[in-house]
C-alpha positions in Angstrom: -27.9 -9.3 55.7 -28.6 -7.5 52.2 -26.1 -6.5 49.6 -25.8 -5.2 46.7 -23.5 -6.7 44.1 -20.5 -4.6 42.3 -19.6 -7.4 40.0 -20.9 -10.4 39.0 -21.9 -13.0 41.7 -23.0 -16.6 41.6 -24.1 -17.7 44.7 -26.6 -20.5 45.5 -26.2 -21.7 41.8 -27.7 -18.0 40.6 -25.8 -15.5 38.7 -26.0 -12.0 39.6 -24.9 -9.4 37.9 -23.5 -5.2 38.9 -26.4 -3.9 40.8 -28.7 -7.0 41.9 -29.6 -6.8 45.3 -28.9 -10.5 47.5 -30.9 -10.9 50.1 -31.2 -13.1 53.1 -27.2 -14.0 52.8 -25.7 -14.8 56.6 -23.4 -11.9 57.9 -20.7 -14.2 57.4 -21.2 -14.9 53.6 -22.2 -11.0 53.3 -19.2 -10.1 55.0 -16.9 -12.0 52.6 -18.6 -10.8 50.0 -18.1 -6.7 50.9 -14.4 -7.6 52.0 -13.8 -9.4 48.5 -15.1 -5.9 46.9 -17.8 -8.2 45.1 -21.0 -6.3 46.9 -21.7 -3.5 49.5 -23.9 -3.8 52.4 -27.2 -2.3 51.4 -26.6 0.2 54.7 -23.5 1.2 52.7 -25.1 2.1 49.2 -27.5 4.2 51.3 -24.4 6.5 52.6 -23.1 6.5 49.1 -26.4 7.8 48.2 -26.1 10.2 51.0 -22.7 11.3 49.9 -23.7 11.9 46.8 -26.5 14.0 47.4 -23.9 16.2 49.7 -21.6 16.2 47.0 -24.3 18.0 44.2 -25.4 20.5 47.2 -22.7 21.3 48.0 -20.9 21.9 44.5 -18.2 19.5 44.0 -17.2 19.1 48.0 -18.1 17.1 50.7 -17.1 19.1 54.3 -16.9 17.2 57.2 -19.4 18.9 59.3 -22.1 17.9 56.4 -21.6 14.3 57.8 -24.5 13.5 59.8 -24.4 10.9 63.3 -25.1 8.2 60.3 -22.6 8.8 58.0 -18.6 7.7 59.3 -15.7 9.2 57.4 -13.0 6.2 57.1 -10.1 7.4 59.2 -6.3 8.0 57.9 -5.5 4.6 58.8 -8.6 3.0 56.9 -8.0 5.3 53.8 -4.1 4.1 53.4 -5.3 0.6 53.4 -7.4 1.4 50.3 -6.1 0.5 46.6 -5.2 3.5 44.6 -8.5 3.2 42.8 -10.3 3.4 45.8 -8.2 6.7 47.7 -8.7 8.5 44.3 -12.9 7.3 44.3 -12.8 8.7 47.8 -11.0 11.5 47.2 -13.3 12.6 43.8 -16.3 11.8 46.1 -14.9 15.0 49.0 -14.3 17.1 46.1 -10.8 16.6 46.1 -9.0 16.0 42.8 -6.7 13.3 43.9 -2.8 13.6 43.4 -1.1 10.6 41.1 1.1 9.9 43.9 0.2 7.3 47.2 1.7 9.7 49.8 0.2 13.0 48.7 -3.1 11.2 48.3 -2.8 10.5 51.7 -2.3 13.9 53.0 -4.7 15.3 50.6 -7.3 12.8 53.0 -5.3 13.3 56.4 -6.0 17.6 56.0 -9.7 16.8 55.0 -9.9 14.5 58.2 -8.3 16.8 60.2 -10.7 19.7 59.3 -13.2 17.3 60.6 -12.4 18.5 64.3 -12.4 22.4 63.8 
């Protein structure tokens, strides 16, 4: 499995740095390495890339129904186990400028979700 590194990564007794790409890593050690927030699959950066692309076309908001079969919105419970750096990210990304507060950040996401199925 590939990823591409966030921060800085020494693995196999090379450094590398925001951006490098690792390749040939087992799913395990790739795995760990996404859940430690050091790297995201390369599958992942591609949906970002996605997203963002959404985002300029569509001036400053993602809707649900410009997610294609490949793209997965995280659901409410995925999105409340996210740090409050990463619900605001997620929000900015939708077009949604992100309330200070935990619990209205959430709602902000559950009422874009739930526009998801109309």
């Amino acid at each position: 499995m590939d990823i591409k590194a966030i921060n800085k990564i020494l693995h196999n007794g090379k450094m590398y740095g925001a951006g490098d790409k690792l390749t040939g890593l087992s799913d395990e050690e790739a795995k760990r390495l996404v859940v430690l927030k050091d790297g995201i699959e390369v599958d992942q950066e591609i949906l970002e890339v996605k997203a963002d692309s959404l985002h300029d076309l569509s001036e400053g908001k993602i809707l649900p129904e410009d997610l294609d079969d490949d793209s997965v919105a995280l659901t409410t419970e995925e999105f409340e186990k996210l740090n409050a750096q990463e619900q605001k990210d997620e929000l900015q990304l939708l077009g949604i400028e992100p309330a200070g507060k935990e619990a209205e950040r959430i709602e902000q996401y559950k009422k874009w979700y739930e526009s998801e199925d109309q």
